[in-house]
Kinemage of the C-alpha trace (Angstrom):
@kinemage 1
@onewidth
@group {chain A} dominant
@subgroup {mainchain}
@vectorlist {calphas} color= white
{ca unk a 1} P 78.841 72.097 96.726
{ca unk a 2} L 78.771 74.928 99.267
{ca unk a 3} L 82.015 76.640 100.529
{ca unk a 4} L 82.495 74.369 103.691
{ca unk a 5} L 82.387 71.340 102.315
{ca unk a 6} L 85.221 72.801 99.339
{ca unk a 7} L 87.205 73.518 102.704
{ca unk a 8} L 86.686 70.436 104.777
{ca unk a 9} L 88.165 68.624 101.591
{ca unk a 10} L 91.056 70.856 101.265
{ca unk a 11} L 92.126 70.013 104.862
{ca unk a 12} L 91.415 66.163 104.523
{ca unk a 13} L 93.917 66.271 100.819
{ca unk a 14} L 96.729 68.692 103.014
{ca unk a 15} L 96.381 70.877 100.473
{ca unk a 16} L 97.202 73.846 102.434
{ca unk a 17} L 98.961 72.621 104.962
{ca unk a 18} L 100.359 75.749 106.896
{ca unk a 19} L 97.087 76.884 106.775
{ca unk a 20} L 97.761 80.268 104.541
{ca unk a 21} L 94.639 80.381 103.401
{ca unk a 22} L 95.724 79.947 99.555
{ca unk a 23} L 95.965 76.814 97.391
{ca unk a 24} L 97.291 76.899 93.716
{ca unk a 25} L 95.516 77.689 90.984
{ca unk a 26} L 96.220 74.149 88.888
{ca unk a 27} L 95.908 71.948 92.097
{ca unk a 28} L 92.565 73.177 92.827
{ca unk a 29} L 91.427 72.911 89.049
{ca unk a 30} L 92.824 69.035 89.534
{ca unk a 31} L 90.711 68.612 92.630
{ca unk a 32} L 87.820 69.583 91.139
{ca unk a 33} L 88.108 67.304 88.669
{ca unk a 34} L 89.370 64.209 90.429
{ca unk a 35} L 86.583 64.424 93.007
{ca unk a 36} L 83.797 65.687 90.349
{ca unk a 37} L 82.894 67.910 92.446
{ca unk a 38} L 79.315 69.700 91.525
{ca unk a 39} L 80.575 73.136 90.507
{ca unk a 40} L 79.123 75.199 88.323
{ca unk a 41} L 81.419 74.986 85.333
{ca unk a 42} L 81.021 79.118 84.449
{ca unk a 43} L 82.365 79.494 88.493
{ca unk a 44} L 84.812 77.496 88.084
{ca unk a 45} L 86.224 79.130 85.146
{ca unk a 46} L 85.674 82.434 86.577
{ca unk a 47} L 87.914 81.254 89.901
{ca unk a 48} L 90.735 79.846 87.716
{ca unk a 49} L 90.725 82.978 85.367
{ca unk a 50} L 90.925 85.201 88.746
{ca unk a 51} L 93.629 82.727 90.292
{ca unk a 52} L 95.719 83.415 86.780
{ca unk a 53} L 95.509 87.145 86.325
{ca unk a 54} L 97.246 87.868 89.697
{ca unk a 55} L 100.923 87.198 90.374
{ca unk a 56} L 100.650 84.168 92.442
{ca unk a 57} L 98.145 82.287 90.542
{ca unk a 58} L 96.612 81.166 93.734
{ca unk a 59} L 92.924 80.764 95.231
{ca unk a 60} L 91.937 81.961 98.395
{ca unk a 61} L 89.810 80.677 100.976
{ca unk a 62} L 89.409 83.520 103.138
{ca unk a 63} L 86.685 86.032 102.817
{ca unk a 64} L 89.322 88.523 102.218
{ca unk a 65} L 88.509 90.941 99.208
{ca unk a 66} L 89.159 88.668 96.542
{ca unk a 67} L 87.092 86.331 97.260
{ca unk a 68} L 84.511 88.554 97.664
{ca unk a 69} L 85.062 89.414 94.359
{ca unk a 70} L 84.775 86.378 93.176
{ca unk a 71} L 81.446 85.905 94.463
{ca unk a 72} L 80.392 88.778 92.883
{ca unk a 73} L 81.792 87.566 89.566
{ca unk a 74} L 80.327 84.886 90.160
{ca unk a 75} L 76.891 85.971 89.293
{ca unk a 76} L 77.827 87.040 85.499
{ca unk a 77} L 77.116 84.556 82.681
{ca unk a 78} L 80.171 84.176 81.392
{ca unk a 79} L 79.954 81.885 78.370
{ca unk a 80} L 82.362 78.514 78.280
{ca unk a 81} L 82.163 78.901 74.221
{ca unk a 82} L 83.975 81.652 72.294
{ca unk a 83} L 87.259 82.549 74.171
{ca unk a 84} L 89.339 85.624 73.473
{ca unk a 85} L 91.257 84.375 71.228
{ca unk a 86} L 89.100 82.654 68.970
{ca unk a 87} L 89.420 82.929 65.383
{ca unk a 88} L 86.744 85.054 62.439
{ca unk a 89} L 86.089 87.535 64.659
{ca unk a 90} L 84.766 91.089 62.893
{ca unk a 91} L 86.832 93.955 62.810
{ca unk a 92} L 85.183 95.796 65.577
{ca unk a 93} L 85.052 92.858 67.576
{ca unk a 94} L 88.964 92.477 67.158
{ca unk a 95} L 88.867 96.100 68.515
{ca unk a 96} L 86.747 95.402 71.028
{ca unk a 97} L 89.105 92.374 72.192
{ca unk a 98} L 92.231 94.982 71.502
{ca unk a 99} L 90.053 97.340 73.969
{ca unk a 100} L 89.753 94.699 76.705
{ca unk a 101} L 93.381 93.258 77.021
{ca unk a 102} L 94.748 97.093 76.863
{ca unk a 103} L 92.624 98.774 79.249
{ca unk a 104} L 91.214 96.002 82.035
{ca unk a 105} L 93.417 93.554 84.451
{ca unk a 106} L 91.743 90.836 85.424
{ca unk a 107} L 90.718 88.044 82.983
{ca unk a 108} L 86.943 87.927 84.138
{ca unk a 109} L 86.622 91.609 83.448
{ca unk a 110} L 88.271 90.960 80.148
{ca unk a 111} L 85.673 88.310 78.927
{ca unk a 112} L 82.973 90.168 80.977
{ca unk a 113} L 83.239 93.307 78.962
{ca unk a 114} L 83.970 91.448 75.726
{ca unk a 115} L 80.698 89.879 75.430
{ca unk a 116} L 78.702 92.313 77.618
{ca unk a 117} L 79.728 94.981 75.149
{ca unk a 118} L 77.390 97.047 72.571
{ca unk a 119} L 78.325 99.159 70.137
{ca unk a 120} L 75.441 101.694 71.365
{ca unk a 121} L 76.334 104.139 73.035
{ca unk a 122} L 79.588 104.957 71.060
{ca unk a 123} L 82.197 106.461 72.608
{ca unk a 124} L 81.110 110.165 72.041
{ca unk a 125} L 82.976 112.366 74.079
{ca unk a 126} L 86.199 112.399 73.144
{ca unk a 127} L 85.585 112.108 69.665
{ca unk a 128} L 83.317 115.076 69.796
{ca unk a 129} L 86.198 116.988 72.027
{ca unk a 130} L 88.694 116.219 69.413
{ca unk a 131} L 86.766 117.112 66.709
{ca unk a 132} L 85.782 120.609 68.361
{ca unk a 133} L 89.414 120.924 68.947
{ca unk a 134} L 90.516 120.603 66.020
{ca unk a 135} L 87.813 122.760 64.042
{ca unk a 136} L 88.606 125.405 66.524
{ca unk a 137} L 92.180 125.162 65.356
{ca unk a 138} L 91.654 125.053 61.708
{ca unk a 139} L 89.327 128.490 62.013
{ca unk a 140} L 92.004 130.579 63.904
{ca unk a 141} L 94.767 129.456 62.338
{ca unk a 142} L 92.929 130.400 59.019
{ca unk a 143} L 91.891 134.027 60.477
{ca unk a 144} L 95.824 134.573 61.735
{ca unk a 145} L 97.408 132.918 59.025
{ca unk a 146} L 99.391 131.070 61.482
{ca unk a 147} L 99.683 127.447 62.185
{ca unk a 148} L 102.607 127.207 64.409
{ca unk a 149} L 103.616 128.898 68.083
{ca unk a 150} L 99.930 131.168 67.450
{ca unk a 151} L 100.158 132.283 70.602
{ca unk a 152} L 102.741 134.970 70.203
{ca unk a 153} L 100.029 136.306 67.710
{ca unk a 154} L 98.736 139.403 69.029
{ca unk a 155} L 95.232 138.667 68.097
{ca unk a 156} L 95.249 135.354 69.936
{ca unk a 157} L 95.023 136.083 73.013
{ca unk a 158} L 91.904 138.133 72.324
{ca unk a 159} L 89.955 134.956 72.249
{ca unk a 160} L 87.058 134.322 74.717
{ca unk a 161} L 88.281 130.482 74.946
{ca unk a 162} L 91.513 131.250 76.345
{ca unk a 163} L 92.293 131.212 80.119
{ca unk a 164} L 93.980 134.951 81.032
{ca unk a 165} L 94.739 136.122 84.450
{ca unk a 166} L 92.974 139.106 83.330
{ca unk a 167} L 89.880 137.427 82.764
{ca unk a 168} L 89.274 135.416 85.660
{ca unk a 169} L 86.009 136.796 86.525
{ca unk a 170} L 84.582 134.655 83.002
{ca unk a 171} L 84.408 131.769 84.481
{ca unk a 172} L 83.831 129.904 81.292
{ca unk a 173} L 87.372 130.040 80.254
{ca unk a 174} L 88.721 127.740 83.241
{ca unk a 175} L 87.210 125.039 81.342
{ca unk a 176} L 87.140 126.546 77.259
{ca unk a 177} L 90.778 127.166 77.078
{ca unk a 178} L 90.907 123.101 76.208
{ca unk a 179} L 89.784 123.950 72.746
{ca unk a 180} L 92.525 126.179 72.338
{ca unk a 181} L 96.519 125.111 71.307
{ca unk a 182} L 99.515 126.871 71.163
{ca unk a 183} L 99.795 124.927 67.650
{ca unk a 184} L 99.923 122.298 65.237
{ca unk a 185} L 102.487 120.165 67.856
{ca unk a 186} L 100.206 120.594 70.822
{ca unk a 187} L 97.441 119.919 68.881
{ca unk a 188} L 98.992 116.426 67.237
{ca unk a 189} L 100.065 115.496 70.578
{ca unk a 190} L 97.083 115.927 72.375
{ca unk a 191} L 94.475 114.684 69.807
{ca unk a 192} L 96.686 111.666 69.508
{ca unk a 193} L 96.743 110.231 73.021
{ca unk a 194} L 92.799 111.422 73.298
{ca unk a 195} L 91.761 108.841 70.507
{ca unk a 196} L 94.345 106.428 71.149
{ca unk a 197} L 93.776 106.136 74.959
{ca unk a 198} L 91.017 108.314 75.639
{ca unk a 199} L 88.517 106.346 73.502
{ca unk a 200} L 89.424 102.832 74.772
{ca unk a 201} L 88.897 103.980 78.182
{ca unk a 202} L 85.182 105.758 77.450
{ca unk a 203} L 84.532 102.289 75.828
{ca unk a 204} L 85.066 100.406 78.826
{ca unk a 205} L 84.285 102.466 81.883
{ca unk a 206} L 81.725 104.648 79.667
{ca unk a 207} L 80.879 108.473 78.801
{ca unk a 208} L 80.181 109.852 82.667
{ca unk a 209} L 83.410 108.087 84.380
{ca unk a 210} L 85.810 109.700 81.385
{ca unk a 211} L 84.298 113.107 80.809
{ca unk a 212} L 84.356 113.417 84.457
{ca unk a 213} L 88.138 112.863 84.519
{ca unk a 214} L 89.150 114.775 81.644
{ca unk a 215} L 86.822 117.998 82.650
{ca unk a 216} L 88.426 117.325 86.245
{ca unk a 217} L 92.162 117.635 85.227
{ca unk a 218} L 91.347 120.563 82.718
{ca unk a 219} L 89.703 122.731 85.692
{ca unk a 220} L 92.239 121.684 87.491
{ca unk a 221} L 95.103 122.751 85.166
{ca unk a 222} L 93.780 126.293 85.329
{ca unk a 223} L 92.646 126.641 88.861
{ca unk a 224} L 96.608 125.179 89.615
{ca unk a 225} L 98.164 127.801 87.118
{ca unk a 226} L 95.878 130.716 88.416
{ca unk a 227} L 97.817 129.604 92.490
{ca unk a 228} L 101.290 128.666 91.149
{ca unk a 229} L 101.705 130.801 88.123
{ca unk a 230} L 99.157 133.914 88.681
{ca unk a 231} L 100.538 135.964 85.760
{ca unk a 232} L 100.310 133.255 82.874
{ca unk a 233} L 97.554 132.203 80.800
{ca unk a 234} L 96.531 128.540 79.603
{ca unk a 235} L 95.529 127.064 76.394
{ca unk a 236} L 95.213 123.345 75.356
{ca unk a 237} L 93.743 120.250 76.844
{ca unk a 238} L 96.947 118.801 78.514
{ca unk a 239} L 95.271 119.025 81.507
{ca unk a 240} L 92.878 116.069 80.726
{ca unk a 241} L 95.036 114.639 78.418
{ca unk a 242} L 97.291 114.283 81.313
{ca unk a 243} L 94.646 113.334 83.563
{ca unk a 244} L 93.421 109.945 80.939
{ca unk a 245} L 97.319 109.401 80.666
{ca unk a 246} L 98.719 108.882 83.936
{ca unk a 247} L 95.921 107.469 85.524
{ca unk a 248} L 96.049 104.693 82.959
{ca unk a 249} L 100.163 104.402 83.244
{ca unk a 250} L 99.313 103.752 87.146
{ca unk a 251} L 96.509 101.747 86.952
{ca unk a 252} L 98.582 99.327 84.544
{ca unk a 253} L 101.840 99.664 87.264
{ca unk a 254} L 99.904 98.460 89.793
{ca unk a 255} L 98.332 95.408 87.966
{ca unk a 256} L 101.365 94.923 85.827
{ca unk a 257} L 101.193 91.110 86.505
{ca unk a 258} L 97.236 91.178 85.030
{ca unk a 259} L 97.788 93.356 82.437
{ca unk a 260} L 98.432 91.191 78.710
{ca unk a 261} L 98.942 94.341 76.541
{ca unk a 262} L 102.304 93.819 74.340
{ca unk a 263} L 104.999 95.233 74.853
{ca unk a 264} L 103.681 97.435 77.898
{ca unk a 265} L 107.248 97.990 79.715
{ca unk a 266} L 108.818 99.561 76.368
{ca unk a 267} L 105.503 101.184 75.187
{ca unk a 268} L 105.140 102.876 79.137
{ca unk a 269} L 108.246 104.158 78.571
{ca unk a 270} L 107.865 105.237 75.192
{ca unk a 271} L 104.654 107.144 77.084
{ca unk a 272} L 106.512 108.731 80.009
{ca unk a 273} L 109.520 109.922 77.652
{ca unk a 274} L 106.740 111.813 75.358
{ca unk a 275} L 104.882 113.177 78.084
{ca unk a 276} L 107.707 114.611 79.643
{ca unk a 277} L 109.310 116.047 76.601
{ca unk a 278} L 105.824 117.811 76.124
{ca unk a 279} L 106.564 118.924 79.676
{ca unk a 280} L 109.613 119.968 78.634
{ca unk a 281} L 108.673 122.086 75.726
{ca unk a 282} L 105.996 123.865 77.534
{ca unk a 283} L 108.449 125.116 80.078
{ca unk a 284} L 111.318 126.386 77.747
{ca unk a 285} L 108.335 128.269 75.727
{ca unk a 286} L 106.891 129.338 78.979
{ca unk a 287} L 110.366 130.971 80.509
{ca unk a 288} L 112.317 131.053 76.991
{ca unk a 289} L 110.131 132.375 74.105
{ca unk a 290} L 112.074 131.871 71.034
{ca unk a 291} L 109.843 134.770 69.386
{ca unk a 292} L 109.240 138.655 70.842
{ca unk a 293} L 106.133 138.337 73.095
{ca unk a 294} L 103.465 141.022 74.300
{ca unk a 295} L 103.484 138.728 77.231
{ca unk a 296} L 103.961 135.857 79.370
{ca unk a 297} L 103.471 132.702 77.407
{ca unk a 298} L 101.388 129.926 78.342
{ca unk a 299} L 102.212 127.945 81.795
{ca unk a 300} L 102.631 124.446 81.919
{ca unk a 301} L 101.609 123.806 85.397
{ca unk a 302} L 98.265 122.492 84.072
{ca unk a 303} L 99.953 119.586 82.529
{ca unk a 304} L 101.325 118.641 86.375
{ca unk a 305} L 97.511 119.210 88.155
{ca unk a 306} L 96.238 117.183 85.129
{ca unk a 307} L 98.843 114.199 86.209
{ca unk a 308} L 98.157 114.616 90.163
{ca unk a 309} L 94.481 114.755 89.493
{ca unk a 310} L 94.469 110.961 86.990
{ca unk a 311} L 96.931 109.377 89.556
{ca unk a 312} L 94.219 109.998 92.664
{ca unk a 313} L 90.624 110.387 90.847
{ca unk a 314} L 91.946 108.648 87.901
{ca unk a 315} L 92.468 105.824 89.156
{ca unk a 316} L 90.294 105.516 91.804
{ca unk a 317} L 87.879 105.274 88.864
{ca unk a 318} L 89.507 103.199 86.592
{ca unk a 319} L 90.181 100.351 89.175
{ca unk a 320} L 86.424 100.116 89.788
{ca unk a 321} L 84.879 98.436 86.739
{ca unk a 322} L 81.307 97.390 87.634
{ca unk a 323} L 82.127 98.828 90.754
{ca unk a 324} L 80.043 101.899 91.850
{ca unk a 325} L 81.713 104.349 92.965
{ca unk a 326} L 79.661 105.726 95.533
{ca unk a 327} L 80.311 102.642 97.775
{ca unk a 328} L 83.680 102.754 97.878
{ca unk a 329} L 85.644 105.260 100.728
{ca unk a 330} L 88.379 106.122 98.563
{ca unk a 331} L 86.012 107.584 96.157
{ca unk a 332} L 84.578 110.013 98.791
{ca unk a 333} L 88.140 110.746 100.009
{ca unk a 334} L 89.304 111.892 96.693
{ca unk a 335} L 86.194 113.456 96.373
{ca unk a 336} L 86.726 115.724 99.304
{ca unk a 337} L 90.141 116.448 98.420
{ca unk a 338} L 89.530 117.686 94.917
{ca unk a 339} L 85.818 119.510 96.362
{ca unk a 340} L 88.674 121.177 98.988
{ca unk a 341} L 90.974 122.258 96.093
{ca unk a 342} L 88.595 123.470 94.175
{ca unk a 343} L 87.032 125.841 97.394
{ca unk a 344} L 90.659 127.066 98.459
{ca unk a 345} L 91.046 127.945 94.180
{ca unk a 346} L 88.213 130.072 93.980
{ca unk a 347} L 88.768 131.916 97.275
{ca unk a 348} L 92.907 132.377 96.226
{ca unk a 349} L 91.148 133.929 92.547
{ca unk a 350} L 88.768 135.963 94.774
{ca unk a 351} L 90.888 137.602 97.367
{ca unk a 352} L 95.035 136.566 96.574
{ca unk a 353} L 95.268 138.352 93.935
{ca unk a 354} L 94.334 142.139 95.305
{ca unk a 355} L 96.140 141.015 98.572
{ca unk a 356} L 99.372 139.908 97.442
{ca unk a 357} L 99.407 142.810 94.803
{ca unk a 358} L 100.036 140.553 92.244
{ca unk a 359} L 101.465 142.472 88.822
{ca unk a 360} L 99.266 140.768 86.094
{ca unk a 361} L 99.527 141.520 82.236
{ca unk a 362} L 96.444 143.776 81.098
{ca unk a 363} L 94.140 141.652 79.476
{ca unk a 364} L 94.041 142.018 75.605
């Protein structure tokens, strides 16, 4: 059955009488059936499951971007046997079903990635980060016999991980100061929400889309710090921790109706409260230091760039699974914003500094 004759029949049954464009979901799945329509049943599901994961539960008959999507989903094989739900599976298939309802929207994605997915590659990077992380936590805090606020260690800042105004000509700590943590609390924190929602999300949108992300909103935390806060350094990897965070928080607020995670109004704000009392710690350590400093103490500004940059790149990427992202404009527009950014960063580092006659701490 092609798409006019589907049509002609919905005009002859006055389904869709004030010609919206949209039937429901159920009366179209009883039309099918009534008239035995030829449809191919894996289509048919596929249409229904769309119909159901947004908030109206309705079809459309328009080519409006829906139902090109549903053309394109059309062409996966998405098996009538073996739902979601069904019963003896594994343990890493249960946490590949876990993975699927907590990170993706739609229902067709859901089953899509669920029996599309492979164990091979694992999901590397953030395990690897986190491990480096915390091994590079465990070795100073061994060689400064301190485990807890190290930065107001005098021998800390001496690293060559650590982001210091003073050192802005190494261009490798923009990005190395991630493997560095004020202590054992940043640490937790961040290693926490890296495995818990970092990992999902390299699972389903893979290693390139998330390390891009995460590297993004940790340049970006620095780069933002050396504009806003020029005489502070950074350490830890809030700014891609931020980055994975919020642009999962928006990308589930804007498909809250698709989204079948439990409990996701009291666990997102279970999310924003700890984020922003992480936010709020870094800023009383930042402008009240509860121990004698030699200097300023770490900013928290890259925790904000790391939120801006996951609620525009973010989720630009996580709304397009298996979607490229080069053929969508909004990719490119991001794109230029953050490539824009990053130019007006390096000439503020290059020129601001001397011009302004900014009063930076020597560099240990």
């Amino acid at each position: 059955m092609d798409r006019s004759s589907l049509l002609q029949l919905i005009q002859e049954q006055q389904l869709d009488p004030e010609n919206t464009g949209f039937i429901g979901a159920d009366t179209f799945t009883g039309l099918v059936h009534s008239h035995e329509l030829p449809l191919d049943p894996a289509k048919l599901d596929m249409l229904v499951a769309l119909a159901q994961s947004n908030e109206q539960g309705q079809i459309s008959s328009k080519r409006s971007s829906s139902f090109k999507r549903a053309i394109a989903n059309g062409q996966r094989a998405l098996p009538r046997d073996g739902p979601l739900d069904e019963p003896g599976l594994g343990v890493y298939k249960r946490f590949v079903r876990y993975v699927a309802y907590e990170i993706l929207p739609c229902e067709v994605d859901r089953r899509w990635y669920f029996y599309r997915h492979r164990s091979c590659p694992p999901p590397v990077f953030m395990a690897s980060v986190t491990l480096a992380q915390i091994i590079v936590f465990l070795c100073y805090g061994a060689r400064l016999n301190k485990w807890v606020l190290q930065t107001y260690h005098p021998e800390y800042m001496k690293s060559p991980l650590v982001y210091h105004p003073g050192h802005r000509a190494r261009a490798w700590r923009f990005l190395t100061y991630m493997f560095m943590h004020v202590g054992l609390e940043q640490l937790g924190f961040n290693a926490l929400l890296q495995l818990m929602i970092g990992v999902p999300l390299e699972m389903v949108h893979g290693l390139l889309r998330i390390s891009l992300l995460y590297l993004a909103g940790v340049l970006a935390g620095s780069l933002t710090v050396s504009i806003t806060d020029m005489r502070a350094p950074v350490v830890g990897g809030s700014g891609g921790v931020y980055a994975l965070c919020s642009a999962h928080l928006a990308n589930v607020v804007m498909n809250w109706a698709g989204m079948r995670c439990p409990y996701k109004l009291l666990r997102m704000v279970l999310a924003l409260v700890c984020m922003s009392s992480e936010v709020g710690r870094a800023v009383w350590l930042r402008f009240s230091p509860p121990l004698p400093a030699s200097g300023p103490q770490p900013s928290f500004m890259a925790h904000l760039a790391g939120a801006v940059v996951g609620v525009s790149m973010g989720l630009t990427i996580l709304r397009s699974y298996e979607e490229r992202l080069r053929d969508q404009c909004g990719w490119w527009v991001v794109l230029l914003a953050y490539g824009t950014f990053l130019l007006f960063a390096v000439f503020w580092n290059v020129f601001a500094y001397d011009l302004l006659g900014a009063h930076i701490p020597p560099p240990p």
